[in-house]
N, C-alpha and C positions, 0 to 999 in steps of 0.2 A: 750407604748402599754400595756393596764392588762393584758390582757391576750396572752403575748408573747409566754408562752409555748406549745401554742395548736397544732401549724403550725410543731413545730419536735414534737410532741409527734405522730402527727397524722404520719409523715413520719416514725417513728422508729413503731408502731403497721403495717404500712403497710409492711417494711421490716422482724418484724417477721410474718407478715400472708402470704406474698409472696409463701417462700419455700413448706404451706403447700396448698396455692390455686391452685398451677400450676399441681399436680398429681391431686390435685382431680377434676380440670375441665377436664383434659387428660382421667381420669377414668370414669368423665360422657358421653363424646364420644366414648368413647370402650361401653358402655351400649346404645345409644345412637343408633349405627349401626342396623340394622334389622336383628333382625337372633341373634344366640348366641354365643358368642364373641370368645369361642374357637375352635367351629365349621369357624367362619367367617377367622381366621390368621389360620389356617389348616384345610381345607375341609375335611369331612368324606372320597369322595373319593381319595383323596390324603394320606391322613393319619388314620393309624387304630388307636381305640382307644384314641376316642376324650376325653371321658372321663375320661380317666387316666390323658391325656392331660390337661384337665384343674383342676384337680385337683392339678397336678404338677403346673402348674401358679397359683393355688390360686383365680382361676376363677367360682369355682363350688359354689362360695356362696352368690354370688350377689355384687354386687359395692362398699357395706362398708366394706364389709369385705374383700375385697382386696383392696380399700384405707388403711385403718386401718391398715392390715397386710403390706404391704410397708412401709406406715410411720413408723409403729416400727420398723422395719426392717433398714431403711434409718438410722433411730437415730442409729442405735449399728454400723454404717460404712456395711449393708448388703444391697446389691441392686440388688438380684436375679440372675439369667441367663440370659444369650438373648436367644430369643427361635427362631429366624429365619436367624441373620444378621448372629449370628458364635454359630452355637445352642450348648450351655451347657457352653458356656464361661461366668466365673465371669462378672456381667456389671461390676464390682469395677473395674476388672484389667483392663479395655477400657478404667474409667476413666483415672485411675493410667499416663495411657501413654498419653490422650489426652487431661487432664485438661493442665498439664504445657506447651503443645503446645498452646493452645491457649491462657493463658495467657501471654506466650511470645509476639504472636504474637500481643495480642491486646496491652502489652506494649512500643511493640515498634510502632504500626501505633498510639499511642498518644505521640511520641515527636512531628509530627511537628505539634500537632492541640496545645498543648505546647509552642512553639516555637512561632507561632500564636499569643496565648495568650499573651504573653509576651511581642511582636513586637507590637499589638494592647493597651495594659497596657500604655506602653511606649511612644505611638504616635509619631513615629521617621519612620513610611510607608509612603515613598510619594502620596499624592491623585492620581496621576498619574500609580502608581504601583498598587496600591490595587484593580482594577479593571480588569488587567490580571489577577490574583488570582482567580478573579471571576467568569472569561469565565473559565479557566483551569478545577474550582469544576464544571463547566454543567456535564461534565461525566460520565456516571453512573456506579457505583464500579462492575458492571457485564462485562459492554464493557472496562475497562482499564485492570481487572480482566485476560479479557480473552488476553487481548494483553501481559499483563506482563507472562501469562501460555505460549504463543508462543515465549519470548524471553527466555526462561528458556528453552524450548525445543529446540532450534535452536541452543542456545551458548553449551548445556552440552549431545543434544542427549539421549544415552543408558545409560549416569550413571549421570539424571536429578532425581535420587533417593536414591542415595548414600550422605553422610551427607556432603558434602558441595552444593549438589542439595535439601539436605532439606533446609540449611542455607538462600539459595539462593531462595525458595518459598517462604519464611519465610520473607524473606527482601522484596521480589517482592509486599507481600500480605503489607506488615505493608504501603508500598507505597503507595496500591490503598487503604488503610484504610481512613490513612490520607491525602491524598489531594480528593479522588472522591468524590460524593454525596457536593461539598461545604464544608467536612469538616475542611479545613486548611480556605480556604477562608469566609466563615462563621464565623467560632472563630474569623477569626483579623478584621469581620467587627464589630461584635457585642460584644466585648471588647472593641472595640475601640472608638462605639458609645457610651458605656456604661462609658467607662474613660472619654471623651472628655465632656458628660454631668455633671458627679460631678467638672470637672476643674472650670465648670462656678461658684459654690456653693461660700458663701462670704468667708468661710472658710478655704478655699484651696488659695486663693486669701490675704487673712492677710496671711497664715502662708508661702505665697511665697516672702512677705514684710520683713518679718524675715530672711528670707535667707532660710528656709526651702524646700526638696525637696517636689514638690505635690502628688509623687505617696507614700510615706510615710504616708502623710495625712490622703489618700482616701484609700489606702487597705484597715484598720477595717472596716471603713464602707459599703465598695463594696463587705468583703469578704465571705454574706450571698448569695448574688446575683450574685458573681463570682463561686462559689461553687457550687450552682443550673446550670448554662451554663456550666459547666465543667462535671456535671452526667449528664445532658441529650445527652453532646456532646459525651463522653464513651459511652450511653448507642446507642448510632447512630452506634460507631465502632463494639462496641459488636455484635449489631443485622448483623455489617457485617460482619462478623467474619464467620459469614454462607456459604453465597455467595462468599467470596476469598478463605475458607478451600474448598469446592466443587470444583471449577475453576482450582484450583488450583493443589488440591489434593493433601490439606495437611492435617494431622492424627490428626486432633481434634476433639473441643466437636462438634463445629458445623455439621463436616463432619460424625460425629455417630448420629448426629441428621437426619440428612437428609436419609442415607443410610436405619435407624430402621423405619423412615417414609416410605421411599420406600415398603420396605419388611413389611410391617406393623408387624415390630417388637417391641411392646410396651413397653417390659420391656426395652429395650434402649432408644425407646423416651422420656420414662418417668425419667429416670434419669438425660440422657441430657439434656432436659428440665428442671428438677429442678434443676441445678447446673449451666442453665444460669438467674433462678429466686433468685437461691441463688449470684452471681454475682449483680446482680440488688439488692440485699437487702443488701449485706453491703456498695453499694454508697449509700440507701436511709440512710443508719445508722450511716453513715460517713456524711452526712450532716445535718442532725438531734443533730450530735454532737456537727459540725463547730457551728451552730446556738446558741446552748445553752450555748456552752463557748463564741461567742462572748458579746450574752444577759448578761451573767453574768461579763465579765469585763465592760460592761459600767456599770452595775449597782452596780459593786462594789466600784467604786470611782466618785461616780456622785458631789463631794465637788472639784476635782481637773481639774475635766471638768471644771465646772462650772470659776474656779481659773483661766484654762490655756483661755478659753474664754473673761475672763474679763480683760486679762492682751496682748490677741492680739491683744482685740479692741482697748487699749489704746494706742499700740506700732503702730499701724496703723494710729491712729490720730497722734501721736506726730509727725510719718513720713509724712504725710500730710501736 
């Protein structure tokens, strides 16, 4: 293909335009609202001194200039106050405590879409198996959610909050990650589909003649299109990441996202939000990578392809 590099180029610009599209579409609905924005998150008669009010947010000067003013802010690691959920608290220190929760928990509800992957790679799932797999994912990560929140509450009671009742959220939540919504059963069906069609290729086929193994083969060249299934299949956990830290009620990004929506507390939406836009841009940046380093080993030794091709057609016929 000429023009190989358009397809990651285009994913690595969307990953750096991510981080800064998600505040400023967040900033055109705060302007967006009827009425004006720091009168609307604190009513005159609720709060004296609107005006101070929004001068203290950054609100008194119209939309760019509190896009702008974030973004510079975001860059130097500054992400304002919350002005409603825990008013005058750092958002930083919200992240501080809530990004590594959630990264936990989204790395551990991707071992079994992992695991998945793998068993689907492999083709060693009985056809007969893999379609319980299937009924299991119908569930949806709210109603397993909410059961795995009452086995948590039933087995640990009053100290389902204390850190082996985090531990224990945390494992409940990575469970309804990865298997609800289809995403265990998904991954091993469409890896599986996707191995079991290059098996057929002639290539995989001579170099199983040779005594080679086939998934050896097929990785390089599965591993643009294995890597694409695997960010969208994250990017499924991620968005649930929401719905299990609520359920749940566990102290993440999700759960500061939700809570600053509630209270329509912007300056926490808006960082939540960008820090699951920035999660979302380094899987586009990370496969924009996979891509271009695969592109560049085949086209770096296209004389030895070419050699290891003409030497398995031969060994194919001699075996013939």
């Amino acid at each position: 293909m000429k023009y190989w590099w358009t397809r990651p180029l285009v994913r690595l610009l969307a990953a750096l335009a991510l981080p800064l599209a998600v505040p400023g579409i967040i900033t055109s609905m705060i302007w967006a609202l009827p009425g004006d924005p720091a009168e609307i998150i604190c009513p005159p008669e609720l709060c004296a001194g609107t005006s101070a009010l929004a001068a203290r947010w950054n609100l008194d000067g119209g939309p760019w200039k509190f896009y702008s003013g974030w973004v510079e802010s975001a860059v130097h690691g500054e992400f304002g106050n919350s002005w409603r959920y825990l008013t005058g608290l750092p958002v930083g220190d919200l992240l501080v405590g809530a990004v590594p929760t959630t990264a936990i928990l989204l790395a551990a509800g991707m071992v079994p879409v992992v695991v998945a992957a793998i068993a689907g790679a492999s083709g060693r799932v009985p056809n007969k198996v893999a379609p319980l797999f299937g009924v299991f994912g119908l569930v949806p990560a709210v109603v397993l959610a909410l059961l795995m929140a009452a086995v948590v509450e039933l087995r640990l009671g009053a100290e389902s909050f204390d850190a082996e009742g985090e531990r224990l959220r945390i494992l409940a939540g990575a469970l309804v990650l990865g298997f609800a919504d289809g995403a265990f059963s998904d991954t091993l069906a469409g890896v599986g589909a996707l191995f079991a069609g290059e098996r057929k290729q002639r290539y995989v086929q001579i170099a199983q003649l040779r005594g080679e193994r086939p998934l050896a083969n097929m990785l390089p060249n599965l591993t643009p299109t294995l890597v694409g299934q695997m960010r969208a299949r994250t990017l499924q956990l991620l968005s649930g990441t929401v719905v299990v830290e609520v359920v749940l009620r566990i102290d993440g990004v999700g759960d500061l996202l939700w809570n600053g929506t509630l209270l329509q507390d912007f300056g926490v939406v808006i960082a939540a939000a960008t820090t699951y836009a920035m999660f979302s841009a380094v899987l586009l940046a990370f496969q924009a990578f996979i891509e271009v380093a695969v592109a560049l080993w085949v086209r770096r030794a296209p004389g030895l392809v070419g050699r290891s091709s003409r030497a398995l057609t031969a060994e194919a016929g001699s075996a013939a």
